[in-house]
DRENSE-983551 format. One line per 4 residues: number of its first residue (from 1); for each residue x, y, z of C-alpha. Coordinates in nm, 4 decimals. Example, Ala and Ser with C-alpha at 12.3 -4.5 7.8 and 13.67 -1.06 7.14 Angstrom:
BEGIN
1 = 1.2300:-0.4500:0.7800  1.3670:-0.1060:0.7140
END
This chain:
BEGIN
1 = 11.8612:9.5442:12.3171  11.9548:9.4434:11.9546  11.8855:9.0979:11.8430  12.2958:9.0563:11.8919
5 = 12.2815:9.1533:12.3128  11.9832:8.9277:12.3044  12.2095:8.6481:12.2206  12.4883:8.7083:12.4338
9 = 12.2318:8.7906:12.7518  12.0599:8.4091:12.6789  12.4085:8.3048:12.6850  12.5364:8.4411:12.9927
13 = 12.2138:8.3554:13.1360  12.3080:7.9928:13.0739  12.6550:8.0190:13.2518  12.4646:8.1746:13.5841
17 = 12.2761:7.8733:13.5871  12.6108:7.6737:13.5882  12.4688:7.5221:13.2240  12.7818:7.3913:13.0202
21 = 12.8187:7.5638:12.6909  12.9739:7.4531:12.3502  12.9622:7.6336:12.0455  12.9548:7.3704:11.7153
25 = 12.9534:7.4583:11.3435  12.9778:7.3360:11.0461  13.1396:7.6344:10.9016  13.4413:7.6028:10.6801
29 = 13.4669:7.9908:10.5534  13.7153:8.0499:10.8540  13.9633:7.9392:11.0626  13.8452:7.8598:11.4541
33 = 14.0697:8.1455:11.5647  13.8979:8.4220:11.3282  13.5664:8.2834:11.4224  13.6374:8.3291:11.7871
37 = 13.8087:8.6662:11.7224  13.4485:8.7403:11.5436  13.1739:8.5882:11.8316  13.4024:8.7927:12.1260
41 = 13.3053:9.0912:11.8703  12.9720:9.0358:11.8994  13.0333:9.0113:12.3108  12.9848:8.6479:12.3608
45 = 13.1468:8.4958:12.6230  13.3391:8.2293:12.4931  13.6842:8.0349:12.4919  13.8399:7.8984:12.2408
49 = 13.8140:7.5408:12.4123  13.4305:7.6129:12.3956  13.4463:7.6180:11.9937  13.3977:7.2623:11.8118
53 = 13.4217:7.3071:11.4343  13.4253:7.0438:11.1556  13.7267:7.1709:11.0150  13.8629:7.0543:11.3816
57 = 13.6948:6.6778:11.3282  13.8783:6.6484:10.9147  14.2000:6.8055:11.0304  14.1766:6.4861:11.2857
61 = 14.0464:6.2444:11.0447  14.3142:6.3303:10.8131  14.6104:6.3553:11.1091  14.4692:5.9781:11.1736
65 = 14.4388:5.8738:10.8052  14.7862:6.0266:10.7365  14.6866:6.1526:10.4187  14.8141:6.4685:10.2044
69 = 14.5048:6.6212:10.1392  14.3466:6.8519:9.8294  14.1762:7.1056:10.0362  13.8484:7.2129:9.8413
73 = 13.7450:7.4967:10.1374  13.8068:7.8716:10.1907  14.1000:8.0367:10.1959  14.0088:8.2330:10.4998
77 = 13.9996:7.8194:10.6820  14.3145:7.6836:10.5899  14.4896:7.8278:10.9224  14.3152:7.5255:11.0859
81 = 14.5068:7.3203:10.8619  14.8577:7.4680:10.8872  15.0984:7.2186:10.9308  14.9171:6.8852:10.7089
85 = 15.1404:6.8457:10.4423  14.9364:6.8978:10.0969  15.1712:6.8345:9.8522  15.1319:6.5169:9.5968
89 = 14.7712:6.4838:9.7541  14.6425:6.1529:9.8027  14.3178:6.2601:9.9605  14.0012:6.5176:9.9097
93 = 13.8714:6.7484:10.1318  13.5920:6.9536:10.0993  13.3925:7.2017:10.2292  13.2747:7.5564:10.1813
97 = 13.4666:7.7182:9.8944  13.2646:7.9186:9.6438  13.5791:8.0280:9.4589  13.7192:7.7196:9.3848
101 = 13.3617:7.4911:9.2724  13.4812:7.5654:8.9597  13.5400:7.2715:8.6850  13.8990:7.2690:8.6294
105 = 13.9979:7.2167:9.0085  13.6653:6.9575:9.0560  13.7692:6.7616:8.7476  14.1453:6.7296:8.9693
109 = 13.9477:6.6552:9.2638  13.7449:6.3949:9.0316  14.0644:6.2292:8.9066  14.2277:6.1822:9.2785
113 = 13.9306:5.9995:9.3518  13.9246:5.7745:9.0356  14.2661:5.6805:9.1076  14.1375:5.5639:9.5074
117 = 14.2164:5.8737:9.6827  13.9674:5.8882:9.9993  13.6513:6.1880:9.9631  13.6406:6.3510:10.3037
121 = 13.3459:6.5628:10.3327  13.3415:6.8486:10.5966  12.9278:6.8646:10.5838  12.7237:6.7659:10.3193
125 = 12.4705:7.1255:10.4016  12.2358:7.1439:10.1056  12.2298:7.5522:10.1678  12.3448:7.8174:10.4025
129 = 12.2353:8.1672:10.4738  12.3647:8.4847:10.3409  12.2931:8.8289:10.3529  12.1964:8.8335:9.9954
133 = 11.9479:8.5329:10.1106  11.9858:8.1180:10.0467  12.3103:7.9959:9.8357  12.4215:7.6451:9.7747
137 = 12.5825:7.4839:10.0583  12.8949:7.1809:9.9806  12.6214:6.9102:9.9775  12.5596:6.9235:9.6304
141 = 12.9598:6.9350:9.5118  13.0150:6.6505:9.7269  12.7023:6.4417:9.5609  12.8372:6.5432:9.2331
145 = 13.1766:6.4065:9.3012  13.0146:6.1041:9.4822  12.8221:5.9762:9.1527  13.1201:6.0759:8.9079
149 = 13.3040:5.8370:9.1025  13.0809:5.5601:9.2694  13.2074:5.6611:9.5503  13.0936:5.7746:9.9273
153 = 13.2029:6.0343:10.1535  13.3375:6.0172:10.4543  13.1067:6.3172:10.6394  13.2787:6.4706:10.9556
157 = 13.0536:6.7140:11.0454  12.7076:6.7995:11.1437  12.5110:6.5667:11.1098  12.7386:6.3044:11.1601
161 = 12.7435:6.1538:11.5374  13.0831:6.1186:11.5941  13.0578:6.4893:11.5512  12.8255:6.5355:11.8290
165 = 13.0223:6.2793:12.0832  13.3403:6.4388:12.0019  13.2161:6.7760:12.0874  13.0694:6.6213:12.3820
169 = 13.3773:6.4618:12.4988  13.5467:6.6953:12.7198  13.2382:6.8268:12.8771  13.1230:6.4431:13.0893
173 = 12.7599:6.5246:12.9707  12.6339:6.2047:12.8007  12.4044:6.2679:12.5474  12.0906:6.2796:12.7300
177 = 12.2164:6.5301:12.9201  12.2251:6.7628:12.6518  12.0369:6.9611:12.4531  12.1335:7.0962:12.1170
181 = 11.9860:7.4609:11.9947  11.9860:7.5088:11.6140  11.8489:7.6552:11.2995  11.8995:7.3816:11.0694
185 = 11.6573:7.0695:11.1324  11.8247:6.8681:10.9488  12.2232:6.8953:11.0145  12.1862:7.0684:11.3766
189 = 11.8245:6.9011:11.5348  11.8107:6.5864:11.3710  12.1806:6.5082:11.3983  12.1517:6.5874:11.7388
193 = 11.8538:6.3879:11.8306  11.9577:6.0406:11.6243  12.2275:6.0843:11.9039  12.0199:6.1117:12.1833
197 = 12.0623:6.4711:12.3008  11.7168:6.7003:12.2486  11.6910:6.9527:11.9705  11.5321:7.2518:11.9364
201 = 11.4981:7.4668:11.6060  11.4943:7.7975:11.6273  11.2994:7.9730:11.3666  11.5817:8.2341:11.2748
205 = 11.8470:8.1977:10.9798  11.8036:7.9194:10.7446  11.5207:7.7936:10.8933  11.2720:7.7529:10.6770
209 = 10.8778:7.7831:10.7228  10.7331:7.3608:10.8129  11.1847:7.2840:10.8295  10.9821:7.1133:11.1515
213 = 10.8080:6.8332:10.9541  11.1247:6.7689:10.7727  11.2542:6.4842:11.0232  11.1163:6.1859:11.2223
217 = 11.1123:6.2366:11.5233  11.0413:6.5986:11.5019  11.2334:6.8139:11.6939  11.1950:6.8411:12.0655
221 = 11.0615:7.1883:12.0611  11.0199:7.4350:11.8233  11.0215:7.8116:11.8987  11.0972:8.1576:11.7990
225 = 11.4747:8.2433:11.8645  11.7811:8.1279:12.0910  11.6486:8.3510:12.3570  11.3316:8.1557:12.3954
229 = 11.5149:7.8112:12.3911  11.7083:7.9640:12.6486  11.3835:8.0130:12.8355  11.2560:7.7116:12.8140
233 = 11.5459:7.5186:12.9190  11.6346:7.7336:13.2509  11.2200:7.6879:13.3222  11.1577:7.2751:13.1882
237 = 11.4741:7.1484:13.1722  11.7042:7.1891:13.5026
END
C-alpha cells in the first residue's frame, strides 16, 4: 500500500470499530467543499458534516459579530464566505494568503484596525508544510499587525478551545472521550489536551524532530504515523 491507502485503511479501521470520526484543520487555502472534493480523491471516507474547518468557526464569529469583514486569506477559501457582505469593511480577517502579505493591502488592514475595527485571526500557525519544505504560516502577519496596533486577536482556530468544543459539539463525546491525532504539537496536541481530550503527535509533516518537548504536559503519546495512533487506540484505548 502507499502511504495514502495507509491512511484511508487506519481510517476505515476506525469506523469498524464504531469510533466517531471528525476531520479539523486549520487550513484557509480552500474552501470546505474543495477540501472534501480533494480527501474523497485520496479515498477517504468522509462527509462533509465530518469536516470542521476554522474558516467554518470566523465565518460564525463574524455572522455573530455582524461585521463586514477584509478577508486577508486565499482566494481558493472565500467560497466559505459567500454571502458576508465585505464591502466598507469594518473588520479583519486573516488567514493563509501568501499573495496578498504584501505591504500595501497590510498597511489597509493596519489602518482598519487603528480606526477600532476588530482583528480576527483564523490560526496564529507559526509554519506549515509544503512540498518545497517549511514556509511561514499567518502567525507571524497576525503578530505584526498585533504590535502595529496594540492590539489582540481574536484566534478561532486551532489552538483555540472553543475550536475543539465546537467541533465536538454534534458528536455527544465530551472531551475526555476523545482523542485528537496530529502533527503539530503545538496547535493540534497541545490545543487539544489544555481541553481535556488526549493528543498524540504523529511524527509525519511538520513535525519536527524533539516538537515533543515543546509543551507541558507532553503529549499523550508520541509515535510514528496516523496508522500507528490508529493502533494504539483500537488496542489501549476502547
Amino acid at each position: 500500500m502507499n502511504p495514502v491507502q495507509l491512511l484511508s485503511t487506519a481510517e476505515l479501521r476506525l469506523r469498524a470499530a464504531s469510533v466517531m470520526v471528525r476531520f479539523v484543520t486549520n487550513t484557509t487555502k480552500e474552501s470546505k467543499q474543495d477540501l472534501l472534493e480533494r480527501l474523497k480523491k485520496l479515498e477517504f471516507d468522509i462527509s462533509e458534516d465530518e469536516i470542521f474547518t476554522s474558516l467554518t468557526a470566523a465565518r460564525n464569529l463574524v455572522e455573530q459579530k455582524q461585521v463586514r469583514p477584509m478577508l486577508l486569506i486565499d482566494d481558493r477559501a472565500l467560497p466559505d464566505f459567500t454571502g458576508v457582505q465585505t464591502g466598507d469593511p469594518n473588520a479583519v480577517v486573516i488567514g493563509l494568503a501568501p499573495e496578498h502579505f504584501h505591504y500595501q493591502l497590510l498597511n489597509q488592514a493596519f489602518r482598519l484596525l487603528l480606526d477600532g475595527a476588530p482583528l480576527i485571526a483564523i490560526h496564529k500557525a507559526r509554519y506549515y508544510k509544503r512540498k518545497d519544505g517549511l514556509a511561514l504560516g499567518p502567525g507571524p502577519f497576525v503578530t505584526a499587525l498585533e504590535y502595529a496596533t496594540d492590539t489582540k486577536a481574536i484566534v478561532v482556530g486551532k489552538p483555540e478551545k472553543t475550536f475543539f468544543l465546537e467541533a465536538l459539539r454534534d458528536t455527544g463525546c465530551a472531551p475526555e472521550e476523545a482523542v485528537m491525532i496530529g502533527d503539530d504539537c503545538r496547535d493540534d496536541v497541545g490545543g487539544a489536551q489544555n481541553t481535556g481530550m488526549l493528543g498524540i503527535l504523529v511524527k509525519t509533516g511538520k513535525y519536527r524532530a524533539a516538537d515533543e518537548e515543546k509543551i507541558n504536559p507532553p503529549p499523550y503519546l508520541t509515535c510514528e504515523s496516523f496508522p500507528h495512533a490508529v493502533d494504539h487506540i483500537l488496542q489501549n484505548l476502547l
